[in-house]
C-alpha positions as a LaTeX table, in Angstrom:
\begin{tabular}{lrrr}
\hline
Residue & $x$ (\AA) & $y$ (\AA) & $z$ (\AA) \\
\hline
Unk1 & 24.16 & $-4.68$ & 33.26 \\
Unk2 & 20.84 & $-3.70$ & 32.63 \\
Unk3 & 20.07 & $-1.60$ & 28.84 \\
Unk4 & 19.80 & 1.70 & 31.39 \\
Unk5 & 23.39 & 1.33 & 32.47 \\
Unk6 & 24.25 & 1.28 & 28.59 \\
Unk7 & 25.96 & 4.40 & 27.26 \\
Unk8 & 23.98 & 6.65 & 25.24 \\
Unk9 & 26.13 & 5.85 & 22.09 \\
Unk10 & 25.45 & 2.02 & 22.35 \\
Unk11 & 22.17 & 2.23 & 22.96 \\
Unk12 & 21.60 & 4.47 & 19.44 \\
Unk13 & 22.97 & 1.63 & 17.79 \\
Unk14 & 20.72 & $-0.52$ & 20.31 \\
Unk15 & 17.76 & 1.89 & 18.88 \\
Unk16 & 18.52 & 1.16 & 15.15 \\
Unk17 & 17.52 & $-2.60$ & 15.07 \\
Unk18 & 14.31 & $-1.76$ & 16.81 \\
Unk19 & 11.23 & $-1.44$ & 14.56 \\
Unk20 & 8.82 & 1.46 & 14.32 \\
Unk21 & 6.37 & 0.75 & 17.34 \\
Unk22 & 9.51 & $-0.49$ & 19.35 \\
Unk23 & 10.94 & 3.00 & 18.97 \\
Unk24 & 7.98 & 5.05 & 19.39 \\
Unk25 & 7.64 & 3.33 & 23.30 \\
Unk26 & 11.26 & 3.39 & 24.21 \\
Unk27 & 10.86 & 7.58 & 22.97 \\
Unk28 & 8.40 & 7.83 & 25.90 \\
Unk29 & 11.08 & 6.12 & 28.67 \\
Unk30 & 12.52 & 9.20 & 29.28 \\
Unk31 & 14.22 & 12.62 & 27.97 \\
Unk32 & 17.32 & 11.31 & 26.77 \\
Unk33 & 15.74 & 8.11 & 24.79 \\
Unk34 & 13.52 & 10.24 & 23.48 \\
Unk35 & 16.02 & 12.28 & 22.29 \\
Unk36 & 17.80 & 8.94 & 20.57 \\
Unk37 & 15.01 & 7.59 & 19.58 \\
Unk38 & 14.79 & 10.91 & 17.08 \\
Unk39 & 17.83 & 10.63 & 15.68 \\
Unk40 & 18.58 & 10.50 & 12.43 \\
Unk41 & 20.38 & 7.57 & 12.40 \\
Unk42 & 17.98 & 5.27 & 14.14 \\
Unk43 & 15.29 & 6.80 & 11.38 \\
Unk44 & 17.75 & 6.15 & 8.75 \\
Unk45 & 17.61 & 2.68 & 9.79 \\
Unk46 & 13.92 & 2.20 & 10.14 \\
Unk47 & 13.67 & 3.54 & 6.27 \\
Unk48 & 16.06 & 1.52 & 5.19 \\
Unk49 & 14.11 & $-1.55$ & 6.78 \\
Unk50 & 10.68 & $-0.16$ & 5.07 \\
Unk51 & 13.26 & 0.13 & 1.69 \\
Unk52 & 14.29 & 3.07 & 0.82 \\
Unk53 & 13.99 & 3.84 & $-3.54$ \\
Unk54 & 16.10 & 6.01 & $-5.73$ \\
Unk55 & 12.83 & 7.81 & $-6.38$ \\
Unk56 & 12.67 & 9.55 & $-3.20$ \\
Unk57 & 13.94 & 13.06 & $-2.85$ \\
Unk58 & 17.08 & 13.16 & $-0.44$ \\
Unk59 & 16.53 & 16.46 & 0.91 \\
Unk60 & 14.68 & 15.73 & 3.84 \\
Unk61 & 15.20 & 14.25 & 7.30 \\
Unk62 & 15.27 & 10.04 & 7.25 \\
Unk63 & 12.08 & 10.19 & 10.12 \\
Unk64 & 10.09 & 12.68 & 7.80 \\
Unk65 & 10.83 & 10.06 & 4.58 \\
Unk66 & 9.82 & 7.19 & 6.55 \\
Unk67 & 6.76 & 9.14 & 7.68 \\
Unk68 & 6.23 & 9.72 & 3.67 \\
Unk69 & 6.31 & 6.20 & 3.07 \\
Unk70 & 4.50 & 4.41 & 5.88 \\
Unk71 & 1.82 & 6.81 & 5.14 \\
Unk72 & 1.57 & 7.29 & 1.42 \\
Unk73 & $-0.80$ & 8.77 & $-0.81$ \\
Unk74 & $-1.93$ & 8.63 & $-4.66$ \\
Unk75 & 0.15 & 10.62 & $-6.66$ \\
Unk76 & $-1.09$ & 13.48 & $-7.47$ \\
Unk77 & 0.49 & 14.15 & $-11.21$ \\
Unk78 & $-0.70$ & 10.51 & $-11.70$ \\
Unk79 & $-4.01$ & 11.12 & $-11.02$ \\
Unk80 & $-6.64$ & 10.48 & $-14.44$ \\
Unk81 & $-8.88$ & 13.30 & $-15.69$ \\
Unk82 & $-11.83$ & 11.88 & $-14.22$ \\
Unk83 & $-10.43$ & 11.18 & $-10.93$ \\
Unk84 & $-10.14$ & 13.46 & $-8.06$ \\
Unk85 & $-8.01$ & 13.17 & $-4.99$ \\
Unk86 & $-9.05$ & 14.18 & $-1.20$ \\
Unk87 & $-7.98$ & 13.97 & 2.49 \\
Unk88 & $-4.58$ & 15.19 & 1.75 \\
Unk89 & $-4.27$ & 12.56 & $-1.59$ \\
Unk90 & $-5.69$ & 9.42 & 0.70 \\
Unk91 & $-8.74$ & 9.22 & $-1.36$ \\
Unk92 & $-9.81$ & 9.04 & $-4.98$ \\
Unk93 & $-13.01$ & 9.24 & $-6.48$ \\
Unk94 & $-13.86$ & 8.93 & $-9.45$ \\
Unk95 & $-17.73$ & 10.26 & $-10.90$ \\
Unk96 & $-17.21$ & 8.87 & $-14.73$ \\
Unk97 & $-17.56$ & 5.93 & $-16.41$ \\
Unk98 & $-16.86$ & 6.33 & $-19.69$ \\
Unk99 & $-13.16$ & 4.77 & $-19.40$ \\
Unk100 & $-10.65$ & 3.21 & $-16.43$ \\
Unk101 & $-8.58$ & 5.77 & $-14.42$ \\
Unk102 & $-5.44$ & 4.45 & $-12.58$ \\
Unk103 & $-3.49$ & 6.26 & $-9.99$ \\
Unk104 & $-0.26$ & 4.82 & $-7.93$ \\
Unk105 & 1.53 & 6.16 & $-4.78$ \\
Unk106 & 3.52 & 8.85 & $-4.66$ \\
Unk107 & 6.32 & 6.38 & $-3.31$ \\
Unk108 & 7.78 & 3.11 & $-4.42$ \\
Unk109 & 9.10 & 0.39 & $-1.96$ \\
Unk110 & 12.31 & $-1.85$ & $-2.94$ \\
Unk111 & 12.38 & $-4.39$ & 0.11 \\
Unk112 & 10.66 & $-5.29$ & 3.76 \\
Unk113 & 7.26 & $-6.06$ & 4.22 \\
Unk114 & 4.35 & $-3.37$ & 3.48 \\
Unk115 & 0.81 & $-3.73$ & 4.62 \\
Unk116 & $-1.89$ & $-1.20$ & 3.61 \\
Unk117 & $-5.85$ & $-1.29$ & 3.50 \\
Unk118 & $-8.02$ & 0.50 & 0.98 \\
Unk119 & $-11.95$ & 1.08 & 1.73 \\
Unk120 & $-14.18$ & 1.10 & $-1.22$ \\
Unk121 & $-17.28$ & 3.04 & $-1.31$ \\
Unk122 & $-20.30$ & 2.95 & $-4.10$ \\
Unk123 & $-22.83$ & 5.46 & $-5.33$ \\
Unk124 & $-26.02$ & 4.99 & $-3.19$ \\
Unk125 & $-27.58$ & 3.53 & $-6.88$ \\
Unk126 & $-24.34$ & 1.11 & $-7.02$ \\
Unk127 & $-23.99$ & 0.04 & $-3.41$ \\
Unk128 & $-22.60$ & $-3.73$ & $-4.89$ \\
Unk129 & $-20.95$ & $-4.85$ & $-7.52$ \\
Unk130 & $-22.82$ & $-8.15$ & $-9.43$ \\
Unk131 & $-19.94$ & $-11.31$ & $-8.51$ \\
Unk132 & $-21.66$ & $-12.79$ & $-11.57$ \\
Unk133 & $-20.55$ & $-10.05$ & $-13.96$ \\
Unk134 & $-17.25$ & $-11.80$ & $-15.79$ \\
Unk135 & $-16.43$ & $-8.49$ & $-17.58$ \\
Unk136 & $-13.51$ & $-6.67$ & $-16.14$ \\
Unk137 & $-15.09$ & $-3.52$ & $-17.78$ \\
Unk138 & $-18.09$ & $-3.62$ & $-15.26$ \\
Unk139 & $-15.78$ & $-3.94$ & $-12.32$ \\
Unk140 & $-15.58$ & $-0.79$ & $-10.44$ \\
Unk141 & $-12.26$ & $-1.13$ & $-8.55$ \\
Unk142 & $-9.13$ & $-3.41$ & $-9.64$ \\
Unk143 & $-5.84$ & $-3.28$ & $-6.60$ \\
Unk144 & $-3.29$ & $-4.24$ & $-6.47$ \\
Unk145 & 0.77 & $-3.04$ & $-7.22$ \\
Unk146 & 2.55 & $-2.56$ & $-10.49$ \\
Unk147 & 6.01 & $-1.16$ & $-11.53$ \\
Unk148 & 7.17 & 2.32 & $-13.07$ \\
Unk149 & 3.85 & 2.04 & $-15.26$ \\
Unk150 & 0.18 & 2.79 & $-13.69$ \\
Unk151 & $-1.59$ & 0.20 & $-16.37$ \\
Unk152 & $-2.21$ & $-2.92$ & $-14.84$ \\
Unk153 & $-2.75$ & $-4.68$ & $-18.38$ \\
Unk154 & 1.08 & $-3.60$ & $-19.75$ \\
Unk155 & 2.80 & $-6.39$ & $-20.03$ \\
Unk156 & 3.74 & $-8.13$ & $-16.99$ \\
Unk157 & 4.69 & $-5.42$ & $-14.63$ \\
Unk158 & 1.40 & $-5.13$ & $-12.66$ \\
Unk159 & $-0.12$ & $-7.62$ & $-10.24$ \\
Unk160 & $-3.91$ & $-6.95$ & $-9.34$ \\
Unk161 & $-7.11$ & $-8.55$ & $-8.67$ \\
Unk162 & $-10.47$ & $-6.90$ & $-10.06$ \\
Unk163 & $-13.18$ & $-6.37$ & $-7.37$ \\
Unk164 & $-16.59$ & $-8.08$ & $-8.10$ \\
Unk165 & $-15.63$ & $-11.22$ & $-10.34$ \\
Unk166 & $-12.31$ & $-11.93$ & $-8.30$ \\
Unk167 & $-10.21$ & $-12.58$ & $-11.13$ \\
Unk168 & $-6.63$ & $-12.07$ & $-10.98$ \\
Unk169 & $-4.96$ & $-10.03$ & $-13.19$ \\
Unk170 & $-1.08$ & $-10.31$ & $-14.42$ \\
Unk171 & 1.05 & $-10.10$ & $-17.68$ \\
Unk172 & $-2.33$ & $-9.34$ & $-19.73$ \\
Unk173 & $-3.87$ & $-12.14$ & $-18.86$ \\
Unk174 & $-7.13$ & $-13.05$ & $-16.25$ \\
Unk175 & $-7.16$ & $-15.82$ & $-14.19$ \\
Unk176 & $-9.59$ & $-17.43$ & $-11.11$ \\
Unk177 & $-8.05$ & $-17.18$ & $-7.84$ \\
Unk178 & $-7.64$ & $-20.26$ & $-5.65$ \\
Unk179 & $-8.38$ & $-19.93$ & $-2.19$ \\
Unk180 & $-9.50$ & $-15.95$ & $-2.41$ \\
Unk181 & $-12.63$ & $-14.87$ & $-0.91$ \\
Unk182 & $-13.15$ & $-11.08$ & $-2.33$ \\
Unk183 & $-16.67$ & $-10.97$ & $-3.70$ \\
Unk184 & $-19.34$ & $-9.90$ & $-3.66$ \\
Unk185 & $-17.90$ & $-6.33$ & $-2.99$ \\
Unk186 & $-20.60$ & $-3.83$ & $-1.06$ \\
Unk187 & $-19.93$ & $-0.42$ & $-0.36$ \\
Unk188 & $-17.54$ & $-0.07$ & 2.71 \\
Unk189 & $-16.00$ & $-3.36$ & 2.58 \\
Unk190 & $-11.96$ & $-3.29$ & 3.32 \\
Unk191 & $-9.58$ & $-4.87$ & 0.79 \\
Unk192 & $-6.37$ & $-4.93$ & 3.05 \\
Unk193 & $-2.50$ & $-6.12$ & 1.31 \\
Unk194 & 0.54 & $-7.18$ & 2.02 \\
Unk195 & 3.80 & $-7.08$ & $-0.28$ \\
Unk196 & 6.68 & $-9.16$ & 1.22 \\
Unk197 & 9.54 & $-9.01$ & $-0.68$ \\
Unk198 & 11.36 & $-11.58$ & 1.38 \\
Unk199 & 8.97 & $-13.82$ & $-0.45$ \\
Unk200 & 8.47 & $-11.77$ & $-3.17$ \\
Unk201 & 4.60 & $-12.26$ & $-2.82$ \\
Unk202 & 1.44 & $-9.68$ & $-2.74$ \\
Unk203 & $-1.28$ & $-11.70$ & $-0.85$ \\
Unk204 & $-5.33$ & $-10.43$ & $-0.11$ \\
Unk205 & $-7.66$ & $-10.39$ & 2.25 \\
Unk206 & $-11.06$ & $-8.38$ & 2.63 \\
Unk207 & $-12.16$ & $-7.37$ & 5.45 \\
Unk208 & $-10.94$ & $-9.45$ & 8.83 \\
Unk209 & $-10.67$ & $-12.61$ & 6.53 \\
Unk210 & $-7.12$ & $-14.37$ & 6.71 \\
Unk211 & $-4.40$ & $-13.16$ & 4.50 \\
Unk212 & $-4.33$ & $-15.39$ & 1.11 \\
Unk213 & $-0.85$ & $-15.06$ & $-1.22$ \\
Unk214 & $-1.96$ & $-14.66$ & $-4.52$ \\
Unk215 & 1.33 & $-13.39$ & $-6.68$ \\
Unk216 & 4.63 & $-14.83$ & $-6.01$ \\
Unk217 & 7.78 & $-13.50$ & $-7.86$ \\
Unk218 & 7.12 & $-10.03$ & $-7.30$ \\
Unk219 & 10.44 & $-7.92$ & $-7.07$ \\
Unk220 & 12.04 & $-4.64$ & $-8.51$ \\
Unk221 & 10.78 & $-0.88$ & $-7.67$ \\
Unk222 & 6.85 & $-1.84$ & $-6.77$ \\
Unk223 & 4.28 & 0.39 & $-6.06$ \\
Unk224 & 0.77 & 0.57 & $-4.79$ \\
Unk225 & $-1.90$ & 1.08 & $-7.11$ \\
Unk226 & $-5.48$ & 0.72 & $-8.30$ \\
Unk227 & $-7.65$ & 2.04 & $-11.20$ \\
Unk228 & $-11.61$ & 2.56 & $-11.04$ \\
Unk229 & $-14.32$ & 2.46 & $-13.47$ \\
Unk230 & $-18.27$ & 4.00 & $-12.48$ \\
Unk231 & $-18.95$ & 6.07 & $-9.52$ \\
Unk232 & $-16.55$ & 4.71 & $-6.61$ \\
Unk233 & $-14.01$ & 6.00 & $-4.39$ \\
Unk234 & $-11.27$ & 4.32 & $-2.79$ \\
Unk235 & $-9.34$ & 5.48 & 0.71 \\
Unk236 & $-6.27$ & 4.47 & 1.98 \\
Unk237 & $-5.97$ & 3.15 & 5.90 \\
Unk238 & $-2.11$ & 2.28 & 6.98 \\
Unk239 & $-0.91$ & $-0.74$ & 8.45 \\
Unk240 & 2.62 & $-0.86$ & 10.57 \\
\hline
\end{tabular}
């Protein structure tokens, strides 16, 4: 028996284990997998997958929450004084550099693997940042993911690294990174990441380098985040 000859009600169930690509080409098959492929159960799976928090409001449709958190955005309410937010929350700039700004996403992931890039741009007058500058205060970008809190520095519930010098920063503490290749940092460069919490690891890469894992023993409610100090904006681009 071919998956054609399967009744409709099997192959919904068929639908569920596929993953998001998988069920975006089986939608174009024909009229009545596309009309499967919508449902709300095989959506409810695919969030589930991408883990699903108690943070998220449950008044929408299961494809339009896993549309909200394949392709989040900073946070607006989270978002510093001296930070603004663009392209529909994608991108935030910030023009001050008087103190550190941190925003997270307006969603927070629980299990499943997550991959997301963020492009950094500089100030015409700060196209680079100096990889021989040690002091995290000069770095304009730190990345990475933390917990319920937006600080990177409180306590241990952030995992980051800080753009420029490399170093790696976790449970208020700064550390060199082994096998990391981030800096020097110029204006346009991609910082992509990858939280697996089968492993429980956040690894880095920028640009097309290869993925490194650089945190291990990552779990809980985790979000993406970053903070900025100086004249720098940072965009997200969205990995599936």
């Amino acid at each position: 028996m071919s998956i054609q000859e399967l009744p409709l009600d099997v192959l919904g169930v068929v639908f569920s284990y596929f993953d998001f690509c998988t069920v975006l080409t089986v939608s174009s098959v024909s009229r009545e997998w596309c009309h499967l492929a919508d449902s709300d159960d095989v959506w409810h799976a695919l969030t589930m997958k991408k883990g699903l928090t108690d943070h998220h409001q449950h008044d929408c449709n299961y494809k339009d929450l896993f549309k909200r958190m394949l392709f989040f955005k900073w946070k607006t309410e989270q978002a510093a004084r001296n930070c603004g937010l663009t392209n529909n929350g994608r991108t935030v700039s910030k023009r001050n550099k008087s103190e550190w700004d941190a925003v997270k996403s307006d969603v927070g992931f629980i299990s499943g693997k997550h991959n997301w890039s963020i492009v950094i741009e500089f100030d015409s007058d700060e196209g680079y940042c100096d990889p021989e500058d040690e002091i995290l205060a000069m770095q304009p970008v730190v990345v990475g993911v933390v917990q319920n809190c937006v600080d990177f520095d409180n306590s241990n519930k952030g995992w980051a690294i800080a753009l420029g010098s490399g170093k790696l920063i976790h449970d208020n503490t700064l550390s060199d990174p082994n096998d990391l290749k981030m800096f020097p940092i110029v204006s346009g460069d991609t910082i992509n990441l990858e939280l697996d919490f089968d492993g429980g690891t956040l690894s880095f890469s920028k640009n097309c380098g290869e993925m490194v894992v650089v945190f291990k023993g990552i779990s809980g409610t985790i979000y993406p985040a970053l903070s900025l100090f100086g004249n720098v904006s940072a965009s997200l681009v969205y990995k599936y």
